[in-house]
MOPAC internal coordinates of N, CA, C and O (Angstrom, degrees):
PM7 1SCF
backbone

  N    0.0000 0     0.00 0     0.00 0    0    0    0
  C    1.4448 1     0.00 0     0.00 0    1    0    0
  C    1.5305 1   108.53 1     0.00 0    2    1    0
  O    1.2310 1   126.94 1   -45.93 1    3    2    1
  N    1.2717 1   104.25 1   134.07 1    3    2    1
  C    1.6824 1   105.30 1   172.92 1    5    3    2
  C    1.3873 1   121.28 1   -83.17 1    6    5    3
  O    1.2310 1   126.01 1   -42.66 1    7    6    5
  N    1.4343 1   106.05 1   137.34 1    7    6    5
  C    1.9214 1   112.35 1   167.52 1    9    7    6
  C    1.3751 1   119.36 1   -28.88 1   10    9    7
  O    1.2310 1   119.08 1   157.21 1   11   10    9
  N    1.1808 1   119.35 1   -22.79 1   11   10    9
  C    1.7754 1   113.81 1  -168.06 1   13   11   10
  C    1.1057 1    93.53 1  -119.35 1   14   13   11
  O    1.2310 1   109.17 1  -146.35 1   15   14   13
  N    1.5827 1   137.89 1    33.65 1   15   14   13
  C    1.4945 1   137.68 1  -176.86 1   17   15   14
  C    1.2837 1    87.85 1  -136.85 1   18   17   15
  O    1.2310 1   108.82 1   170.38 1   19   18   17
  N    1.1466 1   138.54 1    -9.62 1   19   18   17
  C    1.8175 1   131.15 1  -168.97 1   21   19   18
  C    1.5948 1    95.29 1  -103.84 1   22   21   19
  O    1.2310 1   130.17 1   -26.88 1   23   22   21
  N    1.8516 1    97.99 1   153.12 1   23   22   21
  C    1.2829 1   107.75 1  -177.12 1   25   23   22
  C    1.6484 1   116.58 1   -57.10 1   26   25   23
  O    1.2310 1   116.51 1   -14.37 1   27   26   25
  N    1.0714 1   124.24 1   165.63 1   27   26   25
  C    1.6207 1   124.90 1  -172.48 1   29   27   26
  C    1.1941 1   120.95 1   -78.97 1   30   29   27
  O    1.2310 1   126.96 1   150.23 1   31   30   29
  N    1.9138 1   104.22 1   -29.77 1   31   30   29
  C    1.4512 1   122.56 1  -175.98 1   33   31   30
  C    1.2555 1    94.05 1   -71.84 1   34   33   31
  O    1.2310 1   115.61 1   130.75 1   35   34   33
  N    1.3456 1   125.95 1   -49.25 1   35   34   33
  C    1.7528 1   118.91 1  -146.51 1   37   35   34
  C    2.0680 1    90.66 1   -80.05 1   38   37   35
  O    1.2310 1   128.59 1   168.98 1   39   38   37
  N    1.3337 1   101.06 1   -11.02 1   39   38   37
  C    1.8569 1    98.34 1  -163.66 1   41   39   38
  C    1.9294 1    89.04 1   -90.37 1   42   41   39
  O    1.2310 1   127.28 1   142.16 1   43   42   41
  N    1.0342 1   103.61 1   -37.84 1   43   42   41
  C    2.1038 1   101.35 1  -178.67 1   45   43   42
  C    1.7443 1    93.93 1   -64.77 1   46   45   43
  O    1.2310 1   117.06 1   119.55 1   47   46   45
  N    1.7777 1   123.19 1   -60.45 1   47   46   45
  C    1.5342 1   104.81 1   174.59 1   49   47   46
  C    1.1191 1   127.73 1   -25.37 1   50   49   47
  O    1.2310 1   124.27 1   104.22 1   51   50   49
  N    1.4332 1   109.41 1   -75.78 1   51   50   49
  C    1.5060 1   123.93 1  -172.90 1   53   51   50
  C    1.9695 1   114.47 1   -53.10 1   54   53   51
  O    1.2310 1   129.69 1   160.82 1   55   54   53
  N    1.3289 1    98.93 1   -19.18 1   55   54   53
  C    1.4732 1   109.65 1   165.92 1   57   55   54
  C    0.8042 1   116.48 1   -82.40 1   58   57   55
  O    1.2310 1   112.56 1   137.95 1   59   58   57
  N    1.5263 1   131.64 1   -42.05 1   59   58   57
  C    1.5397 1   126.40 1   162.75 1   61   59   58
  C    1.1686 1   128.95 1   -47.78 1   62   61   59
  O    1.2310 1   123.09 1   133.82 1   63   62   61
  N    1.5552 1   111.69 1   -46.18 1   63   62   61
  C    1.3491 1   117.58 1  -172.14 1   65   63   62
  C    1.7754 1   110.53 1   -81.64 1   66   65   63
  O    1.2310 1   122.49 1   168.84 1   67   66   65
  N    1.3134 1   112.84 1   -11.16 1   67   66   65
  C    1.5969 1   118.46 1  -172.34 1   69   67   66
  C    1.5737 1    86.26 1   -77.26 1   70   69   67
  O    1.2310 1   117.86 1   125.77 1   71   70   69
  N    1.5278 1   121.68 1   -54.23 1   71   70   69
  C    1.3626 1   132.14 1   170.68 1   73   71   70
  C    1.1959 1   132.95 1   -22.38 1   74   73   71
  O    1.2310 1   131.76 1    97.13 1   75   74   73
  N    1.1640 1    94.90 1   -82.87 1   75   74   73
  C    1.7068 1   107.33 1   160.95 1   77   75   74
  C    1.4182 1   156.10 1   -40.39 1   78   77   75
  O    1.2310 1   139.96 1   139.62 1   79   78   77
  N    1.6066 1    78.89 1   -40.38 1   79   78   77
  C    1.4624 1   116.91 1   145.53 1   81   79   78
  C    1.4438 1   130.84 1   -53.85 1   82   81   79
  O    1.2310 1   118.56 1   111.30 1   83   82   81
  N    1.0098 1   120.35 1   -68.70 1   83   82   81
  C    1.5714 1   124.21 1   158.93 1   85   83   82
  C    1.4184 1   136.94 1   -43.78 1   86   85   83
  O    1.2310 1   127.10 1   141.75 1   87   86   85
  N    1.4853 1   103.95 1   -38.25 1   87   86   85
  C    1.9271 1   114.48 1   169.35 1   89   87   86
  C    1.3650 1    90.97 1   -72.82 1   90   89   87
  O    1.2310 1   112.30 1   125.89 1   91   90   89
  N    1.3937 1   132.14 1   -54.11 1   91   90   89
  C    1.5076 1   121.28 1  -177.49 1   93   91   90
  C    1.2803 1   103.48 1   -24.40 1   94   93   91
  O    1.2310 1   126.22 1    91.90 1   95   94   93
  N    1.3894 1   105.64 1   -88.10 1   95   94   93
  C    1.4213 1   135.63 1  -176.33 1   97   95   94
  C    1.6758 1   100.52 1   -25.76 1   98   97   95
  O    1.2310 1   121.43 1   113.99 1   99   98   97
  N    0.9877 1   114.87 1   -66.01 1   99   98   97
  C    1.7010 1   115.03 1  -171.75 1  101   99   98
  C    1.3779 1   108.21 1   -67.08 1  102  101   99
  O    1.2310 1   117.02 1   163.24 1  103  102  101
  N    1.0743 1   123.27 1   -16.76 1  103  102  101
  C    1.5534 1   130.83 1  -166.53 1  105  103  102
  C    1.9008 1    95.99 1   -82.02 1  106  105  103
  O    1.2310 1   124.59 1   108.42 1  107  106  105
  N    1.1642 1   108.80 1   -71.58 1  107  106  105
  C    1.1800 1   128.08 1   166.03 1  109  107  106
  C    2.0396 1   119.91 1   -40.66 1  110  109  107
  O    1.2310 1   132.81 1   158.20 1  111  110  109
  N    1.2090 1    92.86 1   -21.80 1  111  110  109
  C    1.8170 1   105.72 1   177.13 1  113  111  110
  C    1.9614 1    91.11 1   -86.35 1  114  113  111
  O    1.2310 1   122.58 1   122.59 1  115  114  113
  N    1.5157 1   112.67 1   -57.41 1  115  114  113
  C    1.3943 1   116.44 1  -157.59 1  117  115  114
  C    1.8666 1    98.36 1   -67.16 1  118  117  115
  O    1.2310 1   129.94 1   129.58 1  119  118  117
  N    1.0467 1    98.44 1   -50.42 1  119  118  117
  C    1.4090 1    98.72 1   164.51 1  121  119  118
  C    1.4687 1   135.59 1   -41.86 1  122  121  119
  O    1.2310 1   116.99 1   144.34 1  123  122  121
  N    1.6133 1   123.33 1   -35.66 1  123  122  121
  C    1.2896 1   113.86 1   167.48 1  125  123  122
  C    1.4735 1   111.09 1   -87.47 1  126  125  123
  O    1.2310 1   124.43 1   160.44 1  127  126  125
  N    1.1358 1   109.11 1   -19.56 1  127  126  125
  C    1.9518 1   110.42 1  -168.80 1  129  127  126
  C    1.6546 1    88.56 1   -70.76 1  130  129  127
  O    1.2310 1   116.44 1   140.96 1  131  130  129
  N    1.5608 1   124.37 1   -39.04 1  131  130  129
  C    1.6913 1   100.79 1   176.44 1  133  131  130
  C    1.3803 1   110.43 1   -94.34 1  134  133  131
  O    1.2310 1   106.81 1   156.92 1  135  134  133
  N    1.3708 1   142.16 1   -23.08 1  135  134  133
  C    1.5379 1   116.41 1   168.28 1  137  135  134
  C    1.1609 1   117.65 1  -120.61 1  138  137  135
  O    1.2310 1   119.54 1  -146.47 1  139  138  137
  N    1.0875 1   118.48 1    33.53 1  139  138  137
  C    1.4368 1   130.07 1   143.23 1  141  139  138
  C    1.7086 1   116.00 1    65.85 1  142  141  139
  O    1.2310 1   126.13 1  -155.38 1  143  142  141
  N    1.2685 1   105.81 1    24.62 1  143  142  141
  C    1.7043 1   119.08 1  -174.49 1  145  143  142
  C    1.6903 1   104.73 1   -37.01 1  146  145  143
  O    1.2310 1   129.14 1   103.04 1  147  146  145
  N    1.7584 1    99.99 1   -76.96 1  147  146  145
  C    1.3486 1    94.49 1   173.94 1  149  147  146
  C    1.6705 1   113.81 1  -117.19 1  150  149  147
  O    1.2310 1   128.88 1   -34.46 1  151  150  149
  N    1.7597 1   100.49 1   145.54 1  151  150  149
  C    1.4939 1   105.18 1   160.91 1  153  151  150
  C    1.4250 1   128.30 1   -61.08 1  154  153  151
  O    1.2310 1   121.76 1  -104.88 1  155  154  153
  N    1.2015 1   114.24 1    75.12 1  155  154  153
  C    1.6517 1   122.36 1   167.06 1  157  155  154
  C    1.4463 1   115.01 1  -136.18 1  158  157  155
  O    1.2310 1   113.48 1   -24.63 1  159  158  157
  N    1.5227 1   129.93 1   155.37 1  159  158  157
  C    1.1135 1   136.38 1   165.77 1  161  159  158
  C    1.5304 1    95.10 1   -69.33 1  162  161  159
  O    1.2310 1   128.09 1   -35.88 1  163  162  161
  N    1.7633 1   102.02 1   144.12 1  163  162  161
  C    1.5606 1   131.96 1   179.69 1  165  163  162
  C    1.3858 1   125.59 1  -103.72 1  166  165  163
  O    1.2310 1   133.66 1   173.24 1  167  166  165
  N    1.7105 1    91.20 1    -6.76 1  167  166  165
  C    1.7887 1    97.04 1  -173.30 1  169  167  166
  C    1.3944 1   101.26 1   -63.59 1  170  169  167
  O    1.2310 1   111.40 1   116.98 1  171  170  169
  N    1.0247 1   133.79 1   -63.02 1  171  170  169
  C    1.2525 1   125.26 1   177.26 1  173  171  170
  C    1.4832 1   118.17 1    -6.66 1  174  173  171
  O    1.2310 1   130.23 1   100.09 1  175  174  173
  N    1.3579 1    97.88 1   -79.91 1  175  174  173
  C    2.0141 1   124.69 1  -153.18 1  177  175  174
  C    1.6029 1    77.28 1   -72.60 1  178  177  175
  O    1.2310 1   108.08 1   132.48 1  179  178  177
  N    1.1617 1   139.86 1   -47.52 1  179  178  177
  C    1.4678 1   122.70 1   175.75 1  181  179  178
  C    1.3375 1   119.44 1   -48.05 1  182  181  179
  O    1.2310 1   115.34 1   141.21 1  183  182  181
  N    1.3028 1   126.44 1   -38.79 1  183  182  181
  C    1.4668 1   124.18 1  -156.60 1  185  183  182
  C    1.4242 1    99.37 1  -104.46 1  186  185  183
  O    1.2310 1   105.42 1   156.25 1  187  186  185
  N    1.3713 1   144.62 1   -23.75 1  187  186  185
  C    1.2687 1   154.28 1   127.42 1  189  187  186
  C    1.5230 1   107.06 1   -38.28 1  190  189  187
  O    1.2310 1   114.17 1   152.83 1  191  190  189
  N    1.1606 1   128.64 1   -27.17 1  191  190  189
  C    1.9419 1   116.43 1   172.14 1  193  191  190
  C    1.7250 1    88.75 1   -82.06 1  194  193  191
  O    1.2310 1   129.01 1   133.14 1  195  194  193
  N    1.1386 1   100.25 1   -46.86 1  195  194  193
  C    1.5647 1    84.01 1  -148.08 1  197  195  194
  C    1.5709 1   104.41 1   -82.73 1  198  197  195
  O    1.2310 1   116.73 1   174.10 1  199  198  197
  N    1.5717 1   123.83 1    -5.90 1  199  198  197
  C    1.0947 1   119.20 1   168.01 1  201  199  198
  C    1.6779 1    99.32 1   -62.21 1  202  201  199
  O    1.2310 1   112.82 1   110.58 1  203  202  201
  N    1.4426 1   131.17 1   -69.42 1  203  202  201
  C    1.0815 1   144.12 1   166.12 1  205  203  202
  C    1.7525 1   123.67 1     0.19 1  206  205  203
  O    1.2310 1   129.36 1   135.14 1  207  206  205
  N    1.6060 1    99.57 1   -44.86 1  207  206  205
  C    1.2097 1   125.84 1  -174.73 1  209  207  206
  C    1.3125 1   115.51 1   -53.91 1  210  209  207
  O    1.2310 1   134.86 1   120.27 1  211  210  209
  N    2.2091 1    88.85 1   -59.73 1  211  210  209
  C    1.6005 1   113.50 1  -158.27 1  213  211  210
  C    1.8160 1    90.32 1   -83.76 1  214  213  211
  O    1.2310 1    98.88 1  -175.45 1  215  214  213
  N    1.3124 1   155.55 1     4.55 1  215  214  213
  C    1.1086 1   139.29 1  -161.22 1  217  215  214
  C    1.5344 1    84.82 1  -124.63 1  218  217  215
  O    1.2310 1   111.84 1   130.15 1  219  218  217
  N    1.4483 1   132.99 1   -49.85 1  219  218  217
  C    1.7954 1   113.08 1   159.51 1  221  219  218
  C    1.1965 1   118.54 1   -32.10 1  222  221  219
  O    1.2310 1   111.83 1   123.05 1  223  222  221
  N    1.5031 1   133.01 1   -56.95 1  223  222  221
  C    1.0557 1   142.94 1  -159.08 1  225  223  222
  C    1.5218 1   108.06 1   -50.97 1  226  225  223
  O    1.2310 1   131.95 1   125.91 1  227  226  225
  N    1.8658 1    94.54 1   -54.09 1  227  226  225
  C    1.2033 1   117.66 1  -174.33 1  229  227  226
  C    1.7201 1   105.42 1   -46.11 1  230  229  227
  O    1.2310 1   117.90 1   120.38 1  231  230  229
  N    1.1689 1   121.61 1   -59.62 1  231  230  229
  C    1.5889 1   138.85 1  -162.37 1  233  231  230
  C    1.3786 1    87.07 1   -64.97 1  234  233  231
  O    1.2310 1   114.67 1   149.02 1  235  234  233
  N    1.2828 1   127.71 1   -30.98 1  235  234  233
  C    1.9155 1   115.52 1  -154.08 1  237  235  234
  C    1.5523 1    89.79 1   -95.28 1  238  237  235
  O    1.2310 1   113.50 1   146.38 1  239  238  237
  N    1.7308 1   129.90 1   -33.62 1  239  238  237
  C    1.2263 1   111.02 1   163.62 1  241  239  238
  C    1.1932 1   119.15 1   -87.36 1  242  241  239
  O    1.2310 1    98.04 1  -149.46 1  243  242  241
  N    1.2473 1   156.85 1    30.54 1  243  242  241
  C    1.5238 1   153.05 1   103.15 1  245  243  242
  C    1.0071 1   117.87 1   -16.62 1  246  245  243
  O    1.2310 1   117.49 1   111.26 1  247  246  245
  N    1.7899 1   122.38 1   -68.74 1  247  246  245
  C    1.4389 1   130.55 1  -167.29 1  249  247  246
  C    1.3859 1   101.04 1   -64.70 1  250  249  247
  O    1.2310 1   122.43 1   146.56 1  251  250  249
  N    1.2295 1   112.95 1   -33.44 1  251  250  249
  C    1.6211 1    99.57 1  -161.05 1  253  251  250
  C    2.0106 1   101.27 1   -87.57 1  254  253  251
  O    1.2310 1   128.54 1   159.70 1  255  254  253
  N    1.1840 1   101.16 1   -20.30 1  255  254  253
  C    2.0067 1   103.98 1   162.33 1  257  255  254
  C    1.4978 1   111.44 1   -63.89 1  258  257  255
  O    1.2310 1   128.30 1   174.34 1  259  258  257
  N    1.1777 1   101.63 1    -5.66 1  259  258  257
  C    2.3108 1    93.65 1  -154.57 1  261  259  258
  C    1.7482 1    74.97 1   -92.15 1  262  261  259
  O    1.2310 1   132.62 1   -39.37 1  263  262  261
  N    1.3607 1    93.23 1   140.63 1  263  262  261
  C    1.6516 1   108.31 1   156.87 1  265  263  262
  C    1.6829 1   108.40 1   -84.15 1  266  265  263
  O    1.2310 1   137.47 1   -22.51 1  267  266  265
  N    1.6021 1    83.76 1   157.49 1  267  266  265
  C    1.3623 1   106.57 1   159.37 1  269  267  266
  C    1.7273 1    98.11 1    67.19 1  270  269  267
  O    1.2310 1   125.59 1  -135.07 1  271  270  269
  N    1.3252 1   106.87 1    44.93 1  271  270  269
  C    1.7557 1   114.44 1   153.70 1  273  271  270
  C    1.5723 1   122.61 1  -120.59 1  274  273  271
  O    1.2310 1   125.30 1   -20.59 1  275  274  273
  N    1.5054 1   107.42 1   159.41 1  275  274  273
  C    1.2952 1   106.94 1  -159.30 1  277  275  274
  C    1.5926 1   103.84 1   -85.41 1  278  277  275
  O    1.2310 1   129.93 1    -6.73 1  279  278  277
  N    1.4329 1    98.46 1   173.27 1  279  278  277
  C    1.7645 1   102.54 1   175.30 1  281  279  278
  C    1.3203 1   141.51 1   -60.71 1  282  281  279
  O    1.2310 1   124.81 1   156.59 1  283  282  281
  N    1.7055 1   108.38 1   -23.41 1  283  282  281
  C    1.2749 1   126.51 1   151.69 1  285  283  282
  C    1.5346 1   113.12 1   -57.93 1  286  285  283
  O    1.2310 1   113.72 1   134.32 1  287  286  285
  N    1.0599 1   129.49 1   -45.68 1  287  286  285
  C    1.3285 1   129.55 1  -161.90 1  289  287  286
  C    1.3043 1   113.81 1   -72.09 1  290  289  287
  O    1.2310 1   124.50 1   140.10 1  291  290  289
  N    1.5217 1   108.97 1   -39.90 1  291  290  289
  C    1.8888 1   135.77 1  -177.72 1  293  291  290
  C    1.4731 1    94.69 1   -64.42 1  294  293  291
  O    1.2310 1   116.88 1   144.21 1  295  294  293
  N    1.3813 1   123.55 1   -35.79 1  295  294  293
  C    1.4853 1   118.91 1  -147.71 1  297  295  294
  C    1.7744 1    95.88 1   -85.56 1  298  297  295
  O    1.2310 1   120.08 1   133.56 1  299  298  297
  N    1.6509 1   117.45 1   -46.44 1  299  298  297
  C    1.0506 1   117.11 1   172.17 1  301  299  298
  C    1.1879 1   128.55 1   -55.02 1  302  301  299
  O    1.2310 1   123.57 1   143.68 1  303  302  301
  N    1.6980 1   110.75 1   -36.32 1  303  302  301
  C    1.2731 1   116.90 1   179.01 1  305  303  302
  C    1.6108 1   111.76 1   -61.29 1  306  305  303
  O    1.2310 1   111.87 1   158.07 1  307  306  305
  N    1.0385 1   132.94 1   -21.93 1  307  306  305
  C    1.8363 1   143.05 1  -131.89 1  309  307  306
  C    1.7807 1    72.49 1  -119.45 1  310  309  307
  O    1.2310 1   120.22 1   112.63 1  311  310  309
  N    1.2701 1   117.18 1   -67.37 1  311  310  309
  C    1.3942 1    99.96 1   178.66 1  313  311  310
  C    1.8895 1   140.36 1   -48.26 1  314  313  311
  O    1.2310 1   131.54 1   133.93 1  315  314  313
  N    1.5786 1    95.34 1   -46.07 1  315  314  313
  C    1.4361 1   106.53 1   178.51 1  317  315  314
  C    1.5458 1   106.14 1   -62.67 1  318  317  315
  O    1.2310 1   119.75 1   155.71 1  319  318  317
  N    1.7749 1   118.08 1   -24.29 1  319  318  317
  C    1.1405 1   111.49 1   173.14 1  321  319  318
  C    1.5247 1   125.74 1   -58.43 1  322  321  319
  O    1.2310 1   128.73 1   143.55 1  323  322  321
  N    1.5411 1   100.80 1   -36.45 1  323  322  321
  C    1.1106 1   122.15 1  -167.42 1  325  323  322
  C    1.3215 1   123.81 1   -73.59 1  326  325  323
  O    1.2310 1   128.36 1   136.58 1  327  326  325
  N    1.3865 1   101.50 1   -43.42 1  327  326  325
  C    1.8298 1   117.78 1   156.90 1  329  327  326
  C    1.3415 1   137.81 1   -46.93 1  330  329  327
  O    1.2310 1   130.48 1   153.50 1  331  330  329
  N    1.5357 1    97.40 1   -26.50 1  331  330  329
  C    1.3163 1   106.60 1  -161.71 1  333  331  330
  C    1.8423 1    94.10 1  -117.45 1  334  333  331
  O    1.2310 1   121.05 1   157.10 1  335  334  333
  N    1.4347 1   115.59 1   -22.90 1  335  334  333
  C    1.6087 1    93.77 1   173.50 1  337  335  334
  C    1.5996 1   103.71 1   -70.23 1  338  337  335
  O    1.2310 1   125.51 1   138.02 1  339  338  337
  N    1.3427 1   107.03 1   -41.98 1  339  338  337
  C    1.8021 1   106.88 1  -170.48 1  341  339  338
  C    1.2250 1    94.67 1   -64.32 1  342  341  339
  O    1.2310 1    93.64 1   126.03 1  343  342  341
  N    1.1090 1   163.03 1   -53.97 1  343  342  341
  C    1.9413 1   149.75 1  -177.09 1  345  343  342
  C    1.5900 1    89.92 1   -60.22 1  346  345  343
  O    1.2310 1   100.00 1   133.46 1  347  346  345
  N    1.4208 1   153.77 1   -46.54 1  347  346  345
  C    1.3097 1   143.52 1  -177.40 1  349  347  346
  C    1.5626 1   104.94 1   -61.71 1  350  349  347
  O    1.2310 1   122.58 1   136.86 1  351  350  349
  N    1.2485 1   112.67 1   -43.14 1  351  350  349
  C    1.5670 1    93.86 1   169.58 1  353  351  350
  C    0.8731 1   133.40 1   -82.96 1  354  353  351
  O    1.2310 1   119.68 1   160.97 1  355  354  353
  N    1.6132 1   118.22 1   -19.03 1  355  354  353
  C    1.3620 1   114.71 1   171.67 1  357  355  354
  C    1.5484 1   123.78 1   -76.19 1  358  357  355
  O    1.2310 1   121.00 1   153.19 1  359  358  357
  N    1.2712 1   115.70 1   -26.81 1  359  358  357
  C    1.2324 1   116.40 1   177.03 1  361  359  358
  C    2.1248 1   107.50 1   -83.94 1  362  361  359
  O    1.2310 1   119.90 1   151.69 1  363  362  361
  N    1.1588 1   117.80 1   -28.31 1  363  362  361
  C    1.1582 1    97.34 1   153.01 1  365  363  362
  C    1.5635 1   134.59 1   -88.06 1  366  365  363
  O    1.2310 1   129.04 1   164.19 1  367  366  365
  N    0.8253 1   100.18 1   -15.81 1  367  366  365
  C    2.1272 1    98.56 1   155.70 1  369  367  366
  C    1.3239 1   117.36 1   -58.94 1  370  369  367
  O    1.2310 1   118.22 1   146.64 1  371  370  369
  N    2.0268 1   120.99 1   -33.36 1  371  370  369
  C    1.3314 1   108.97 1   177.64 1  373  371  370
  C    1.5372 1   113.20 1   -71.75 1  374  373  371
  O    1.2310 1   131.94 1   146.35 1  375  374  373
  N    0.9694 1    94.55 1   -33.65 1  375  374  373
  C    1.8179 1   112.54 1  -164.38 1  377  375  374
  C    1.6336 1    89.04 1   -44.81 1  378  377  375
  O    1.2310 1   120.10 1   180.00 1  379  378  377

C-alpha cells in the first residue's frame, strides 16, 4: 500500500510517534553531554533523534500535500510541522 493511500489519522500518529521519539532521543543525548551520567559518545543517539525528527516531519508534510482533507486534519498537520521544525532547530543550534 502506498503512503498517500493510508488514512491521514494513522499518517499524523505515526508522525507523532517518529516525533516524539526523536526529541526523546536528543533530549536524552543533551542530557548526558551536560551531566555526564554515562561515559559514552552521543553522536550517535543524536543523529538517530534527529533523523527521527526529519522523517516525522516528512509524514506530517505528506498529509498536509494529500488532497481532499478536512480542516481539522490540515490544522494538526500545520502544527506537528511546526513542532517539529522548532525542536529541529533547536537541537541543531545546540549541537
Amino acid at each position: 500500500m502506498n503512503w498517500m493511500e493510508k488514512d491521514e489519522d494513522l499518517l499524523l500518529q505515526r508522525s507523532f510517534i517518529f516525533g516524539i521519539t526523536g526529541i526523546v532521543l536528543c533530549l536524552l543525548a543533551l542530557g548526558n553531554t551536560q551531566y555526564h551520567l554515562i561515559d559514552a559518545p552521543m553522536g550517535l543517539l543524536n543523529g538517530v533523534g534527529i533523523a527521527l525528527q526529519f522523517f516525522g516531519l516528512s509524514i506530517a508534510v505528506l498529509v498536509l500535500r494529500k488532497r481532499k482533507i478536512t480542516e481539522a486534519v490540515k490544522d494538526k498537520s500545520k502544527k506537528m510541522i511546526l513542532i517539529l521544525g522548532v525542536s529541529l532547530l533547536f537541537f541543531f543550534l545546540v549541537i
